[in-house]
Every structure is written in C-alpha cells, then in structure tokens.
Residue frames relative to the residue before (quaternion, step in Angstrom):
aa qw qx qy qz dx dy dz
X 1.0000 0.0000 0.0000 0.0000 0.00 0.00 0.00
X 0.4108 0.5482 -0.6754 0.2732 3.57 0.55 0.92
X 0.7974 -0.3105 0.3467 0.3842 3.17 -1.97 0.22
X 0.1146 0.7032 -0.6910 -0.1223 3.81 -1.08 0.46
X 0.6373 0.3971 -0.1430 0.6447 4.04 1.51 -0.07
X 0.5826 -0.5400 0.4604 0.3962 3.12 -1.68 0.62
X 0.0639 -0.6708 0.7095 0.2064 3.57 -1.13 -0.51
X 0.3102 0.5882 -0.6716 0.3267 3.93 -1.02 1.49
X 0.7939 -0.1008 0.2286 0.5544 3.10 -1.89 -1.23
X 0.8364 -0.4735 0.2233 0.1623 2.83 -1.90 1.40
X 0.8222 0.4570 0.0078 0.3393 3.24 1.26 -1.89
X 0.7084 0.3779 -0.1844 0.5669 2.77 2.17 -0.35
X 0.6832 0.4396 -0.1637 0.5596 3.53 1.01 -0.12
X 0.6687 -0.5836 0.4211 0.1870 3.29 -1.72 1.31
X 0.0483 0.8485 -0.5257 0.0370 3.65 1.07 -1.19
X 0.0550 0.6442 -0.7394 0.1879 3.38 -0.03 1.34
X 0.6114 -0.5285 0.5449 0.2235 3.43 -1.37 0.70
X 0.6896 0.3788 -0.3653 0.4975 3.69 0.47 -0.49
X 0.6953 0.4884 -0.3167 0.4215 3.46 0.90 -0.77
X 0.6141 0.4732 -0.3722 0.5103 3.64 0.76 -0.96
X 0.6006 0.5060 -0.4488 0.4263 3.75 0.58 -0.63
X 0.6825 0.5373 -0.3764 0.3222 3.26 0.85 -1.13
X 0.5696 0.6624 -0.1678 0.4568 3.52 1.20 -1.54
X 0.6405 0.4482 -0.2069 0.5883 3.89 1.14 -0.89
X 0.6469 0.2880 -0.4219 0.5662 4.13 0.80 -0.79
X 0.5136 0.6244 -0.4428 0.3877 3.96 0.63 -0.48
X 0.7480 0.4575 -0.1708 0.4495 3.56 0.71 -1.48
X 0.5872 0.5707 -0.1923 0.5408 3.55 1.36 -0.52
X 0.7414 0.3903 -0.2574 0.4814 3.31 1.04 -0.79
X 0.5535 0.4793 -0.2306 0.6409 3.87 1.46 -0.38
X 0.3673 0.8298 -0.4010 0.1253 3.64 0.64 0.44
X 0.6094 0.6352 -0.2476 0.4047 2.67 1.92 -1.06
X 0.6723 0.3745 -0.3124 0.5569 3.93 1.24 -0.36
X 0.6208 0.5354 -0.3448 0.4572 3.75 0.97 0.50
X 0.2249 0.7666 -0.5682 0.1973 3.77 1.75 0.08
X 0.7145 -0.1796 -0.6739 -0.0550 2.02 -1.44 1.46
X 0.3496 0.8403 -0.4019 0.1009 3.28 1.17 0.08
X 0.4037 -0.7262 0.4061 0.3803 3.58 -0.44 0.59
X 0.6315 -0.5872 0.2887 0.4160 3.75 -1.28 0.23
X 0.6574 -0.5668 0.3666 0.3349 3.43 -0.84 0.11
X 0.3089 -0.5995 0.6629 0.3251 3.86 -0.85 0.53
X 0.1796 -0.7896 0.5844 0.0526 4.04 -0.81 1.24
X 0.1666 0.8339 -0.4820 0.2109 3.06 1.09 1.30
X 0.4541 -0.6093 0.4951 0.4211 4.23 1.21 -0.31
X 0.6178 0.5186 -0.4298 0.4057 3.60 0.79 0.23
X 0.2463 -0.6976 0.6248 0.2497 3.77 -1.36 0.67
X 0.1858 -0.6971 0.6612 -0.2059 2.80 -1.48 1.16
X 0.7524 -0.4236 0.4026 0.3039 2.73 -1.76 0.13
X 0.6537 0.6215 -0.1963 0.3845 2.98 0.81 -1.39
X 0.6336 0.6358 -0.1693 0.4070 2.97 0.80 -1.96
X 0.6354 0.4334 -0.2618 0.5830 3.88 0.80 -1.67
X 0.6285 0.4809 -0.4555 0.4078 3.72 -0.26 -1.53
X 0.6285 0.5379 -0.3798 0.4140 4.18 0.66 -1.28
X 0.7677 0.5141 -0.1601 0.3475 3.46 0.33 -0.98
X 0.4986 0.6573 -0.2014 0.5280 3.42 1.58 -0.92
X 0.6836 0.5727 -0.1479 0.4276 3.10 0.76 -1.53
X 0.6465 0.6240 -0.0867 0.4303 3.27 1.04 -1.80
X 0.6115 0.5468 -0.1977 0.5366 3.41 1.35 -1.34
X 0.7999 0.4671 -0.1612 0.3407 3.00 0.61 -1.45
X 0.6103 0.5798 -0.3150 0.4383 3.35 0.84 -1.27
X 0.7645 0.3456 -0.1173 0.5313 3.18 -0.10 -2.48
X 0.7900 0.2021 -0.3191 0.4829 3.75 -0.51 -1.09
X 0.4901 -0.5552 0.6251 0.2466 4.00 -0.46 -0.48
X 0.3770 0.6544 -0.6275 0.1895 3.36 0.62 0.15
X 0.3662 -0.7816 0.4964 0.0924 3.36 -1.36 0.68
X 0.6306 0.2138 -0.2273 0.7106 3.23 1.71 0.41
X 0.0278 0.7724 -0.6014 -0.2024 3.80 0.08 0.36
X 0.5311 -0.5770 0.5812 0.2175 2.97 -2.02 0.20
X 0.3251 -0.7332 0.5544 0.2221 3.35 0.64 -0.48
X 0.6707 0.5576 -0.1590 0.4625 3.69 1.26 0.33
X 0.3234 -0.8502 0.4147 -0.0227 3.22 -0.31 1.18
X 0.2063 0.8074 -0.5512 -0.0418 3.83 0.45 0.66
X 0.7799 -0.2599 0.3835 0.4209 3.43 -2.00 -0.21
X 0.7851 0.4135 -0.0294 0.4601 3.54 -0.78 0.64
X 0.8581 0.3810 -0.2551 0.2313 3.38 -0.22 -1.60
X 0.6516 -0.4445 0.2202 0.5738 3.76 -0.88 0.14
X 0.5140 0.7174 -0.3958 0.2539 3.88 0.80 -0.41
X 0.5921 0.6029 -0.1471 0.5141 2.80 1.82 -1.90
X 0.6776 0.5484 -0.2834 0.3998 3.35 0.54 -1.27
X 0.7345 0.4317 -0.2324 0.4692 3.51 0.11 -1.50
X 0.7779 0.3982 -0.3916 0.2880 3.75 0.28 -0.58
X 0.6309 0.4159 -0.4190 0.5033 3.32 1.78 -0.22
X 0.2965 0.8037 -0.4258 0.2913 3.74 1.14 0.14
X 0.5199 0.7315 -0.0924 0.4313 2.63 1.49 -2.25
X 0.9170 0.1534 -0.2087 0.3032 2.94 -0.21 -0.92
X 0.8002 -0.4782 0.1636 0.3228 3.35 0.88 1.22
X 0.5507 -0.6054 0.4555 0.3502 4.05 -1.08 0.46
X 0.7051 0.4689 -0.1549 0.5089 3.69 -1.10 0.54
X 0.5699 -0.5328 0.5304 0.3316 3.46 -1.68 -0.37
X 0.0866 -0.8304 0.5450 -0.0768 3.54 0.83 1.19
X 0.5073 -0.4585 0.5024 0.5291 4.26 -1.14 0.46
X 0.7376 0.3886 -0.4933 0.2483 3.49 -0.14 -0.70
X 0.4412 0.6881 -0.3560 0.4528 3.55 0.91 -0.50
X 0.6900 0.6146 -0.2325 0.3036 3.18 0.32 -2.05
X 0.7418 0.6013 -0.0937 0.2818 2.78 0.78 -2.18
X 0.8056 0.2944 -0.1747 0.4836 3.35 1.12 -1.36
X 0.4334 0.5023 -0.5424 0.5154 3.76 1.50 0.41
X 0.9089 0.3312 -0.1625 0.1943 3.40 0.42 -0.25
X 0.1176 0.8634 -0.3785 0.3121 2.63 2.17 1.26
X 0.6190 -0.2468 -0.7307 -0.1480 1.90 -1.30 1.64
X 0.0638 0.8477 -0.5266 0.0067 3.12 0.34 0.98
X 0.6564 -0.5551 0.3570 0.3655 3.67 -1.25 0.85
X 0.4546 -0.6395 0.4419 0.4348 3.91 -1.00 -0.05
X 0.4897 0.6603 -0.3596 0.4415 3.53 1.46 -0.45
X 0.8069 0.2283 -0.2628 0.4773 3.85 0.80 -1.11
X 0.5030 0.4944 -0.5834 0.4027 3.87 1.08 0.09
X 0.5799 0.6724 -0.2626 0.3777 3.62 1.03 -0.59
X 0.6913 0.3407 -0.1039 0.6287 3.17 1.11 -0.90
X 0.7769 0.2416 -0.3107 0.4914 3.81 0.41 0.12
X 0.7364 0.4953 -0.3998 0.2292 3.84 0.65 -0.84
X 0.3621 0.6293 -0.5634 0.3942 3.81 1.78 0.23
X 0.8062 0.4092 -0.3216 0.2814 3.62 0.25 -0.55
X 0.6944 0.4720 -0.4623 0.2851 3.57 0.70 -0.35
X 0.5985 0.4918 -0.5844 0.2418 3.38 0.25 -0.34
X 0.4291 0.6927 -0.3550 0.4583 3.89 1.12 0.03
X 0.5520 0.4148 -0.2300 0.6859 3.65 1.04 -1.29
X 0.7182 0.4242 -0.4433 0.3281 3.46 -0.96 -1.34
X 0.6570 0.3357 -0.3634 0.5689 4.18 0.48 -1.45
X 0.6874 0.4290 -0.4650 0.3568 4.18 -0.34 -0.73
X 0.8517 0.2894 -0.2345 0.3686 3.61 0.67 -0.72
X 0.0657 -0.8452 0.3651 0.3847 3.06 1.69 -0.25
X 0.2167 0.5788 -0.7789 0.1068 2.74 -1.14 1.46
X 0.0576 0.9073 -0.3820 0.1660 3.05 0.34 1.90
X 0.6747 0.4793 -0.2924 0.4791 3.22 1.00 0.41
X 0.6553 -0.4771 0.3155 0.4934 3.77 -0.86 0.69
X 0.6413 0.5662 -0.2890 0.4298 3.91 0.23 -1.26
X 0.8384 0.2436 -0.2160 0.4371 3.26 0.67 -1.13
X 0.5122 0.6596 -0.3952 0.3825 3.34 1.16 -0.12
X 0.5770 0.6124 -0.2921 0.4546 3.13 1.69 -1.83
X 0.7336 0.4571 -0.2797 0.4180 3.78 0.30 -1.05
X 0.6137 0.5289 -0.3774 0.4486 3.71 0.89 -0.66
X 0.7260 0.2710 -0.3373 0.5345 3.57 0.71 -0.98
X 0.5989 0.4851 -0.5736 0.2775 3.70 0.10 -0.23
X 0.6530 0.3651 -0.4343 0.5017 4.12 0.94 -0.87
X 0.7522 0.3866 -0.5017 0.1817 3.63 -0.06 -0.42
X 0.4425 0.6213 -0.5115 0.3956 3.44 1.37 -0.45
X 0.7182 0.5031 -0.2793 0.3913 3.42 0.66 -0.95
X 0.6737 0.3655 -0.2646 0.5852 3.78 0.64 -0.75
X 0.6644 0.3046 -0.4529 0.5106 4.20 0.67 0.32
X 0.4590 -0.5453 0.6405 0.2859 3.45 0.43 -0.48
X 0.6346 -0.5576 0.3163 0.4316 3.63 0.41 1.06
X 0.7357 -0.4400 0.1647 0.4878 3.63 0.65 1.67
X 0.3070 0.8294 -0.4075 0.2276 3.82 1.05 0.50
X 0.7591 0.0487 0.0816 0.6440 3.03 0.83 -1.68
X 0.2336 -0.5230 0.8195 0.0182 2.95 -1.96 1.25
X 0.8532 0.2545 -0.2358 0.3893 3.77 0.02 0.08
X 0.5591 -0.5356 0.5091 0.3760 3.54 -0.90 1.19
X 0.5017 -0.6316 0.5528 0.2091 4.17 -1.09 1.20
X 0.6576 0.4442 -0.2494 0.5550 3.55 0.92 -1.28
X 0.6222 -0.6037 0.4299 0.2520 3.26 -1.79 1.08
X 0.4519 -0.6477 0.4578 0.4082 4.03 1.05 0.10
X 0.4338 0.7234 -0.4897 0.2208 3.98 0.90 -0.13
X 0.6540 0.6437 -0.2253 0.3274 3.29 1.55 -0.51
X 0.5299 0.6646 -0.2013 0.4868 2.78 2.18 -0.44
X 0.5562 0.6823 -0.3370 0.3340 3.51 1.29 -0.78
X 0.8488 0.0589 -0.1905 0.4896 3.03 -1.34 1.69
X 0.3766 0.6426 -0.5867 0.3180 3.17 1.29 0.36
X 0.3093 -0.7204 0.5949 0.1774 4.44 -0.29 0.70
X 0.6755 0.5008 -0.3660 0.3987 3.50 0.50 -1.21
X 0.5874 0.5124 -0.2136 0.5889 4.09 1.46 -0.56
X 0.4495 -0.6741 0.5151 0.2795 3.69 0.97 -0.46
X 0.5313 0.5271 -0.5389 0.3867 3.52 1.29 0.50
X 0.1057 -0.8522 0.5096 -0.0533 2.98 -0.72 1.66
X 0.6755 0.5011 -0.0388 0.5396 3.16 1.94 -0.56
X 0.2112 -0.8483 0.3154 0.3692 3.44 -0.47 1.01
X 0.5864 0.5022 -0.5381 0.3381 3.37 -1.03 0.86
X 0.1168 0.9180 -0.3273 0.1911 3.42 1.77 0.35
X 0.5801 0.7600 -0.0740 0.2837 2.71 0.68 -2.10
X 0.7699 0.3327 0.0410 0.5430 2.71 0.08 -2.58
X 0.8106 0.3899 -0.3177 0.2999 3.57 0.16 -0.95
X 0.7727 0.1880 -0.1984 0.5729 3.75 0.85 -0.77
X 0.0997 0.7536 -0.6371 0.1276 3.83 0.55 1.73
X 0.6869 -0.2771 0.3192 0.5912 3.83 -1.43 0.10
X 0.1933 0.4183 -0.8767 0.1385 3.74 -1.78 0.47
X 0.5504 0.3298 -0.6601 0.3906 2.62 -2.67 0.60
X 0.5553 -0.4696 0.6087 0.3171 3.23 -2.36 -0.40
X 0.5923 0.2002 -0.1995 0.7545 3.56 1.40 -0.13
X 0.3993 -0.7471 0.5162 0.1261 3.49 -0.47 1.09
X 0.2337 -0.6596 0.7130 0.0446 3.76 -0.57 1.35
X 0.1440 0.8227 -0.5499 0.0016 3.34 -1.35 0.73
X 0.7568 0.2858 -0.2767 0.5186 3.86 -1.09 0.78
X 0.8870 -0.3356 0.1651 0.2708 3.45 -1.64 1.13
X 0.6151 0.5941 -0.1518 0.4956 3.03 1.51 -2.01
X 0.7078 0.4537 -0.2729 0.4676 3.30 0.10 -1.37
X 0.6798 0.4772 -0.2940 0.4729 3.68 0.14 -1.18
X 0.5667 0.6848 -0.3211 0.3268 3.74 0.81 -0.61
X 0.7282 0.4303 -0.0258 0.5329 2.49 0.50 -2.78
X 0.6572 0.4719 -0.4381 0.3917 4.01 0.23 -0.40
X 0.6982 0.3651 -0.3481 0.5080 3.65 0.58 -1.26
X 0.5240 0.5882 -0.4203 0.4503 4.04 0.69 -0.20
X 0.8160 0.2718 -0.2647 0.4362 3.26 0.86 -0.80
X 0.6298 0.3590 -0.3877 0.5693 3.77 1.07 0.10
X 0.4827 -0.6104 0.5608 0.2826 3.92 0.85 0.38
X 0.5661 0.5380 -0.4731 0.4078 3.88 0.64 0.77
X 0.6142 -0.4972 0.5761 0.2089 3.63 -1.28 0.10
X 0.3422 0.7390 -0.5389 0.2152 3.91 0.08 0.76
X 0.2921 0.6060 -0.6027 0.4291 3.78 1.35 1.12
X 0.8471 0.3653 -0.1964 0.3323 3.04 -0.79 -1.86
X 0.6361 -0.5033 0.5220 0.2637 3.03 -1.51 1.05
X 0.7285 -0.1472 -0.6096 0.2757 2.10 -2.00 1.93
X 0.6361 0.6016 -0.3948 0.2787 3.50 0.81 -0.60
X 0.5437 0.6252 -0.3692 0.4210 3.41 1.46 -0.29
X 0.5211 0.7462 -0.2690 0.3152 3.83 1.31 -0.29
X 0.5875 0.6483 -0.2979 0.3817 2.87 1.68 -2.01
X 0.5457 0.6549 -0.4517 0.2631 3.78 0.88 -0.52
X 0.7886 0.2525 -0.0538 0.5581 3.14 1.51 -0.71
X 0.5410 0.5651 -0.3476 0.5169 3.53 1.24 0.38
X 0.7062 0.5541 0.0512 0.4378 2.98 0.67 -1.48
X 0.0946 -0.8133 0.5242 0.2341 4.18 1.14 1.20
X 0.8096 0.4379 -0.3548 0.1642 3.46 0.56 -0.87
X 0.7312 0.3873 -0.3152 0.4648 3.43 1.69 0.41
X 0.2757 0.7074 -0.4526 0.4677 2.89 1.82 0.64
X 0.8097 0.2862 -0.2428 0.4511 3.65 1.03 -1.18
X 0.3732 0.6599 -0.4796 0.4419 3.75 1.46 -0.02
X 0.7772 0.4294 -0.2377 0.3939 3.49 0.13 -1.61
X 0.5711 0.4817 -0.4390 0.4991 3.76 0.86 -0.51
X 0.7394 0.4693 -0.2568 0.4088 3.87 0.73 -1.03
X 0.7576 0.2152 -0.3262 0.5229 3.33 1.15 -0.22
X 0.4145 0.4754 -0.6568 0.4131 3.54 0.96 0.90
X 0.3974 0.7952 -0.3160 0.3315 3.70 0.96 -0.67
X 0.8154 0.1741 -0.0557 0.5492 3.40 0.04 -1.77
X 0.6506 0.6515 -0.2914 0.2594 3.45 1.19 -0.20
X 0.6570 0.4319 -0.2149 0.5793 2.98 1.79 -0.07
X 0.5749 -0.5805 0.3349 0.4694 3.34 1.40 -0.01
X 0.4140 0.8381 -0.3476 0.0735 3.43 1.14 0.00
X 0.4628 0.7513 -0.1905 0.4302 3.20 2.23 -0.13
X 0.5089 0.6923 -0.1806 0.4786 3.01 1.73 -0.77
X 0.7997 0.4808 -0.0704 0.3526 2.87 0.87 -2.17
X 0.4109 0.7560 -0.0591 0.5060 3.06 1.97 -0.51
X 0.7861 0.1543 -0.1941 0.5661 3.02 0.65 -1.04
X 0.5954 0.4204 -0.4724 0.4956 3.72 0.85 0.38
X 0.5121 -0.6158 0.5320 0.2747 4.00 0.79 0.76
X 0.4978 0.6981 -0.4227 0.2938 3.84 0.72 0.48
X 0.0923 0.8162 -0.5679 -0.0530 3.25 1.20 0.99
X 0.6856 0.4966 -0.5000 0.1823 3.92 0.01 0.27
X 0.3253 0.5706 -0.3452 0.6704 3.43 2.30 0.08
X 0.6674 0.2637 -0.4397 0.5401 4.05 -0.04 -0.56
X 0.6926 0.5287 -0.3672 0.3255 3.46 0.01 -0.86
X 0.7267 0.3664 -0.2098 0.5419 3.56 0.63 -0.99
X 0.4230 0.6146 -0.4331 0.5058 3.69 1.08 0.03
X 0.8232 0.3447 -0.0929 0.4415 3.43 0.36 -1.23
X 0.8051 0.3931 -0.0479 0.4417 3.45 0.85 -1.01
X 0.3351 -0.7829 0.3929 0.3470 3.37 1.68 -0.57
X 0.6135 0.2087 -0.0739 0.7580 3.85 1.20 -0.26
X 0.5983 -0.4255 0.6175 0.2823 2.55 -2.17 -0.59
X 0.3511 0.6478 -0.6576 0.1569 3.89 0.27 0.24
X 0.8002 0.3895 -0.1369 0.4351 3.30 -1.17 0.81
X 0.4751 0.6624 -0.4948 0.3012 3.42 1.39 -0.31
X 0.6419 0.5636 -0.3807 0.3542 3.94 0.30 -0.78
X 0.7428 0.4930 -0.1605 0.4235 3.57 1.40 -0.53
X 0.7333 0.4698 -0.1668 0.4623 2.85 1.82 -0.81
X 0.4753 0.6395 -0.2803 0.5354 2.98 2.35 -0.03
X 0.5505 0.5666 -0.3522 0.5018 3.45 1.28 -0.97
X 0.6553 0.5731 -0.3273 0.3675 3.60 0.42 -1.57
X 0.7318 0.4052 -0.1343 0.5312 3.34 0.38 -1.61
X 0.5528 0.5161 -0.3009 0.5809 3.55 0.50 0.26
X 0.5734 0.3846 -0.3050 0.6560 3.99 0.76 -0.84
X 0.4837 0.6212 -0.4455 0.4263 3.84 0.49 -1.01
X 0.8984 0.1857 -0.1764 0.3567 3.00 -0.95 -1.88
X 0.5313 0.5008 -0.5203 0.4428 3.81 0.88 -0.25
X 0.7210 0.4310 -0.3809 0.3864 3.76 0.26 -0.25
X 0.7079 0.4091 -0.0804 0.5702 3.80 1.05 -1.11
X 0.7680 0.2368 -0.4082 0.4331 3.76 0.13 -0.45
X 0.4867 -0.5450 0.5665 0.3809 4.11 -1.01 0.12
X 0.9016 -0.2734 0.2679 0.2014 2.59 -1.84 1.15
C-alpha cells in the first residue's frame, strides 16, 4: 500500500482508495503541526476535507505558497508526511501497518515491541517490515493470540514434543505468531529463564500482550527468520512460519504496507 498514483483534486489525480486512505492515516499522524485541524474520517474518499488537509500540510510544514493539494510518488509532500511521523517504529507507524487493526489493540500491544524487536533483533527496517507484515496476518489485525481450534489435533503429535496426554490442548498456537507444541513452549521459557509449562502459566502466551509479542519475536529469530528477511524472500519467511503458502497474497500486501512506512524513500 505505498503510493503508485497521485492522490489530490479529482481531475488531476489517480486516487485509488487504498492510497487516499493511506494519505488520510499519514495526515492524521502529522496532526500535531496542523492544531487545530480536526482528524480525518480514513474512509479512501476525496473530499473536501481530505484536500483542505493537504493544503495545510503544504503550507505549514513545506511553505509552499501556492499549494497543490496533491500528493505524488516521491515528491517533498510524500516525503515530509512520512517524516512526520517520526524515527523507528513510532504508534503512528504501527497503527497504519496495522490497518485494520482497532485503536484499543494497537494500544494494547505496540508498548511492547520495541522490547521484542532489540531482544530478537529484528533490528532493521526490512526485517522489521517482514515481521509486522506476517504477524498482522497470522493475528488477524492483532485479534488473535490463540490458535481458534481446540489443539486436540495436535495430540501425540512427537515431532511438536507432545509427548503427554493433554499436549495437544495445553501447548496449542498462542502469541501473535502462534508458538506451538511441548517443544516450542519449552525452548522459549528456556530462553527467557521463565516457566511457560505448568498450567495456567502456559496461557500468558496468549493473555499476557507483552509475551504474546516476545514469543512471536523469539519464534522469529529462532528459526532464522532474520536472515530470510534480509534476502526480501517473503515466500521462504512465509513458508517458514506457515509451512506453505496459505495467505501469501496477503502477507505480501502486508509486508509491502510495512516497508512503504519503515524503509526511506
């Protein structure tokens, strides 16, 4: 979802709906040099509003003395509003990689990654860009921390480390990237020195936002997925995580909204 068209006045500009949305969560996110204007309705429609936002934008941050109201690939317009929105993986950032997610669950998860991202290092835009594009995709825009199915399918599964019966049920997908089986649940609490066997404590994977987003980051570097990352091979990250491709066309979009927000120009 980065710009491939202008987005302005009607007659002169491409306005794709994904893009004008995009251009409206941009304008929203630069509010703070635009006082008093109210926020935008990110509905993908131009408008009045929408132009009057941009004008402003021109005017304020760049000085333009005639704005355009218009917003191409590239140009200083483009530039400055993602400028705006700060250095890093800032909420505003967060927020629109993870459209549509609610403001209640970017709120409630984005205190915790910048914690994950340095422990697992997924420290660089690229790799950051690919991490949030699969997990948006494996929560359902920050929905689910817990595998929907009852994990019964998992039982006796050995190659997971369910060796025990109640396996299954007890060490199903949790997280925002979904850790799963005995093994997994092991090798993580081994590596943060914590206790994530024994009942109830085995939940926090999915109760718990801040180890919901730990465990996704150290399922992450734990497979090498940092690597895979930096070779831009989102069908190796993908099949890492997912075993196939299910979901690849979405998870290509996602990651893709990513690096247009996080990598420069």
């Amino acid at each position: 979802m980065c710009l491939t068209g202008s987005v302005g006045p009607k007659a002169l500009s491409d306005n794709k709906r994904e893009e004008v949305r995009l251009v409206q969560m941009l304008i929203n996110g630069n509010l703070g040099k635009l006082i008093p204007l109210a926020p935008l309705v990110e509905d993908g429609w131009i408008g009045d509003n929408t132009l009057f936002a941009i004008a402003e934008f021109q005017r304020r941050v760049l000085k333009m003395a005639s704005p355009t109201s218009k917003v191409e690939p590239g140009s200083d317009t483009w530039k400055k509003l993602k400028e705006g929105l700060g250095a890093g993986l800032t909420l505003e950032k967060f927020r629109i990689i993870m459209y549509p997610a609610s403001d209640t669950l970017v709120g409630r998860f984005f205190p915790h990654f910048a914690a994950a991202l340095t422990t697992n290092n997924i420290n660089t835009p690229l790799r950051q860009s690919h991490f949030l594009g699969q997990l948006g995709h494996e929560s359902g825009n920050l929905r689910y921390t817990e595998e929907i199915a009852s994990g019964e399918a998992y039982e006796g599964r050995a190659d997971l480390g369910n060796t025990q019966t109640g396996d299954g049920v007890r060490f199903k997908g949790r997280g925002l990237i979904q850790i799963t089986g005995r093994a997994n649940y092991t090798a993580y609490g081994t590596a943060r020195h914590a206790d994530y066997i024994t009942e109830p404590k085995n939940r926090l994977l999915a109760t718990d936002a801040a180890v919901a987003v730990d465990c996704s980051g150290w399922f992450w570097s734990a497979n090498g997925l940092n690597a895979l990352a930096d070779s831009d091979d989102i069908r190796a990250v993908t099949r890492t995580i997912n075993g196939g491709y299910n979901g690849l066309e979405d998870r290509t979009r996602r990651t893709n909204r990513a690096k247009c927000i996080l990598l420069p120009d």
